[in-house]
C-alpha positions in Angstrom: 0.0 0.0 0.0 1.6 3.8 -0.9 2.0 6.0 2.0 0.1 9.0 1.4 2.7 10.7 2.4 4.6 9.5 -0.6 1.7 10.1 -3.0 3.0 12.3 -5.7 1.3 15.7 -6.3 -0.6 16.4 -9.5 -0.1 20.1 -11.6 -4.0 20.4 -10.7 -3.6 20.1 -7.1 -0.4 22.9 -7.3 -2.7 25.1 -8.9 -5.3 24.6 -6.3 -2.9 24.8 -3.2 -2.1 28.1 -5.3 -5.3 29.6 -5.7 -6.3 29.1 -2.4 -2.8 30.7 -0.8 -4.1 33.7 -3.0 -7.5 33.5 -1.5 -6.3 33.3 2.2 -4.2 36.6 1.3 -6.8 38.7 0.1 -8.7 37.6 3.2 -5.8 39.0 5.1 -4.3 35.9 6.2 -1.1 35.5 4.8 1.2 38.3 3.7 2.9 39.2 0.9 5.8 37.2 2.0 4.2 34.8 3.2 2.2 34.4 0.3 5.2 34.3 -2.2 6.9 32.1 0.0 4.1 29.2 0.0 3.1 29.9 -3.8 6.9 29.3 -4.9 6.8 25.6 -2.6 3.6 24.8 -3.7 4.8 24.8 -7.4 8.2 23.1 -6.1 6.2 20.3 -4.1 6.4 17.0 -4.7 3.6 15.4 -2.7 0.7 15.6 -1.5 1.8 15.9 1.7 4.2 18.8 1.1 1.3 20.3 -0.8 -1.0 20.1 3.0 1.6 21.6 4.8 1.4 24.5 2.9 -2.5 25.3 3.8 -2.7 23.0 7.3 -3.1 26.8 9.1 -5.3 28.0 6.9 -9.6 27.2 6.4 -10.3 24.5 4.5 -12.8 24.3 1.3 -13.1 28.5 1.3 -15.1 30.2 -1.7 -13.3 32.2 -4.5 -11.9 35.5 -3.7 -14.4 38.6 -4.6 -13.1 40.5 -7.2 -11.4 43.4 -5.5 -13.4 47.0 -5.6 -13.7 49.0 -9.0 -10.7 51.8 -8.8 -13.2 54.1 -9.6 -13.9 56.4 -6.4 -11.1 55.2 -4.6 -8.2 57.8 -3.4 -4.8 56.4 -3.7 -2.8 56.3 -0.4 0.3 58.4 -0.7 3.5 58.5 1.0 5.4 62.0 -0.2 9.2 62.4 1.4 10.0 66.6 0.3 13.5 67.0 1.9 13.3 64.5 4.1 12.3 60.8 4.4 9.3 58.8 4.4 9.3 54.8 5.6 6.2 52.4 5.7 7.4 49.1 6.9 6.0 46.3 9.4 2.6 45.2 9.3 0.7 46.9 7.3 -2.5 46.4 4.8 -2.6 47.2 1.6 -6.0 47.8 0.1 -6.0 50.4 -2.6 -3.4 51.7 -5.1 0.0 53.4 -3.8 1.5 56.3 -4.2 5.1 57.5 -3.9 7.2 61.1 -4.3 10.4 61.8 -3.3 11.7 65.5 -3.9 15.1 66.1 -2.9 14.3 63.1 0.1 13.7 59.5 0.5 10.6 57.0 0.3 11.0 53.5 1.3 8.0 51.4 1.1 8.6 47.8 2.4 5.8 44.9 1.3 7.1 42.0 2.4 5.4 41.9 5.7 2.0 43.7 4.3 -1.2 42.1 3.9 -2.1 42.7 -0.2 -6.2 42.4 0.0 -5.9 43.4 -3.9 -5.1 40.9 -6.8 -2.1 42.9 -7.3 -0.2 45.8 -6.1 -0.5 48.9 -8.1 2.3 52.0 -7.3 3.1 55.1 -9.3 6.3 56.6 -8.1 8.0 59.8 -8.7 10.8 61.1 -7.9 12.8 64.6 -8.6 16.0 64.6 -7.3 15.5 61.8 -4.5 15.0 58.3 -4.2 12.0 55.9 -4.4 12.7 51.9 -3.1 10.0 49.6 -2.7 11.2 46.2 -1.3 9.1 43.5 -2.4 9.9 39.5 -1.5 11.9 37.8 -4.3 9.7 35.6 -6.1 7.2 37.8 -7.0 6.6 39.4 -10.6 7.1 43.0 -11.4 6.1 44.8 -14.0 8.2 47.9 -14.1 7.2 51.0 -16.3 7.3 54.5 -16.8 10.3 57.6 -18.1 13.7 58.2 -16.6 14.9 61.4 -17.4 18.7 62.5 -15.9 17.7 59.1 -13.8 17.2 55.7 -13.4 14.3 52.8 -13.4 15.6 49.5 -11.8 14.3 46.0 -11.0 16.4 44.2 -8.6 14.5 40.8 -7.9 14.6 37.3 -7.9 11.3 36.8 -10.2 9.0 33.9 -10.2 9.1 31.2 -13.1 7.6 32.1 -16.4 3.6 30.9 -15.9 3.3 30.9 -12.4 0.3 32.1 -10.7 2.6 34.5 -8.4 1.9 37.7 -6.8 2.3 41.0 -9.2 3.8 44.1 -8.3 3.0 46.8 -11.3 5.3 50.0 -10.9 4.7 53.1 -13.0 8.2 55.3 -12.7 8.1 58.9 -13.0 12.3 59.8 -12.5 13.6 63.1 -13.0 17.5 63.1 -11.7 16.7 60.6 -9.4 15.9 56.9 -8.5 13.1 54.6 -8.7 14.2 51.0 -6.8 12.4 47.8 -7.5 14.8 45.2 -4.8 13.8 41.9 -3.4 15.0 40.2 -0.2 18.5 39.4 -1.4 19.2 43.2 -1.8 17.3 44.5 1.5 17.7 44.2 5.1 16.0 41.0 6.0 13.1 40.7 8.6 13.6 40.2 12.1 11.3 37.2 12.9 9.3 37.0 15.8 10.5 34.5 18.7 7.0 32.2 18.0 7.7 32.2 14.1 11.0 30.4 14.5 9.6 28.2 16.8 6.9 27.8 13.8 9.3 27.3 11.2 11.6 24.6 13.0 8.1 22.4 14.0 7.5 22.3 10.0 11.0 21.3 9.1 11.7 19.2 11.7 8.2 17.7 13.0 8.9 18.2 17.0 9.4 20.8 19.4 11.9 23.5 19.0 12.8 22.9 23.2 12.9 19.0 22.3 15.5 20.3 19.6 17.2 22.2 22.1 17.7 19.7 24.9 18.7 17.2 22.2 21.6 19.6 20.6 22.8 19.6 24.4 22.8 16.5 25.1 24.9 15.9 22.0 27.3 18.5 23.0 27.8 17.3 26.9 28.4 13.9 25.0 30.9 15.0 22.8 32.8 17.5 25.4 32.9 14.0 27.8 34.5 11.9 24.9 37.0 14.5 24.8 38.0 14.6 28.4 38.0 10.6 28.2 40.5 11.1 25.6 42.9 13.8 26.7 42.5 11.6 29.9 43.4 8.2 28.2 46.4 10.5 26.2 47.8 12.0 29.7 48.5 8.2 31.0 50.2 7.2 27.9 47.9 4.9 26.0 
């Protein structure tokens, strides 16, 4: 009889896992990093059971995804650095289309640990004589557009595979000696992870308890350190 854990995931079921990751995040449930993170290793999985791992947190059997509200009406939410900075990182929700200018200053708007209740993320940027970066997590799509003039436009990230079902970012660049930034993960400061999602992320890789771990590793290492002192002991009498 095949262990179901062994049972080997169909393209159908990847694009299900998928679809319902997307569904969880407009719901506010995962974000975006979050969401590209499990998209990517649901495309990558093998099994079924790598496949449930991947939604075990999450409600099972949940409808489509309402189709997210007509732009029309809806203000755009700016963030405007004029000699000076503005940040957005952290938690945050993303909900409408964003805004960015930079004159002579410095707008940093970081979406890795945001919770995208759009199908896609939507950003016009200018910048005159400053600099725009938005940091996105690497796996993601973005769609990059707009003028440079005196300037530069630039995508820095690891995108997601040709046909995937991943998250969009879609960037319209208005530079004017100065910088619009695309960068991904392996080109920002990572996140600092809470205490509980390490503790998290080492039950899924190793199926026990991080303290279990932890009293294992040490009894490891008291074993080793006592070999040694057998040793240098057994050395010091001449054997």
């Amino acid at each position: 009889m095949t262990d179901p854990g062994e049972i080997r995931a169909s393209d159908a079921e990847r694009e299900a896992v998928v679809e319902q990751l997307r569904v969880a995040s407009v719901e506010g449930r995962l974000t975006l990093a979050e969401l590209t993170d499990r998209t990517e290793a649901a495309y990558t999985a093998a099994t079924q059971a790598e496949l449930a791992m991947l939604t075990q947190d999450l409600p099972a059997g949940v409808a489509p995804a309402p189709a997210p509200p007509a732009a029309t009406g809806r203000k755009r939410r700016w963030f405007v650095g004029i000699m000076g900075d503005s940040k957005r990182r952290g938690t945050w929700r993303i909900d409408q289309e964003l805004g960015a200018v930079a004159v002579m200053g410095d707008v940093v708007l970081d979406l890795r640990e945001a919770e995208v209740r759009t199908s896609s993320v939507d950003i016009m940027a200018v910048s005159v004589m400053g600099d725009v970066k938005i940091i996105v997590p690497d796996g993601v799509n973005v769609d990059l557009d707009g003028v440079a003039i005196m300037g530069d436009k630039k995508v820095h990230v690891l995108e997601g595979a040709s046909g995937a079902n991943v998250p969009v970012v879609r960037v319209q660049a208005y530079a004017v000696m100065g910088d619009v930034k695309v960068v991904g993960d392996s080109r920002a400061k990572p996140i600092k992870h809470k205490l509980s999602a390490w503790r998290e992320h080492w039950r899924m890789l190793h199926g026990e308890d991080w303290r279990e771990l932890g009293r294992q590793l040490r009894h490891e290492t008291r074993e080793l350190n006592r070999q040694v002192r057998d040793m240098n002991r057994d050395l010091g009498r001449g054997y």
